[in-house]
N, C-alpha and C positions, 0 to 999 in steps of 0.2 A: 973217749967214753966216760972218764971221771964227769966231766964237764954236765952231763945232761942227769946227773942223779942233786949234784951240787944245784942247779938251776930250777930244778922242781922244787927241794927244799927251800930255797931263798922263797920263791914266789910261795908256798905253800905259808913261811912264815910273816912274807906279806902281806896274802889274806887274812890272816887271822890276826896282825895287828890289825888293820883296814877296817875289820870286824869289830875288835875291843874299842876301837877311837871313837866306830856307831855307835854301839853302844853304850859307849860311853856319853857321849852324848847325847845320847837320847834321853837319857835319867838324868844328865847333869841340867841340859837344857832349859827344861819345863821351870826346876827348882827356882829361879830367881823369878818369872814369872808367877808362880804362887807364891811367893813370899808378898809379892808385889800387888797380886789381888786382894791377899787376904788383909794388907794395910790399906 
């Protein structure tokens, strides 16, 4: 019964890395392409 509270948790925390790494990239992404239009 430990087992499936610990397993929610892990996966709950690897959505929401999953999520920041989107995000993260999303923002980080675009950056080198505008740098690279605007030269």
């Amino acid at each position: 019964m430990l087992l499936t509270p610990l397993l929610v948790g892990s996966l709950k925390l690897f959505l929401v890395e999953i999520l920041l790494v989107m995000s993260f990239s999303l923002i980080a992404c675009p950056l080198p392409y505008s740098y690279k239009l605007i030269d």
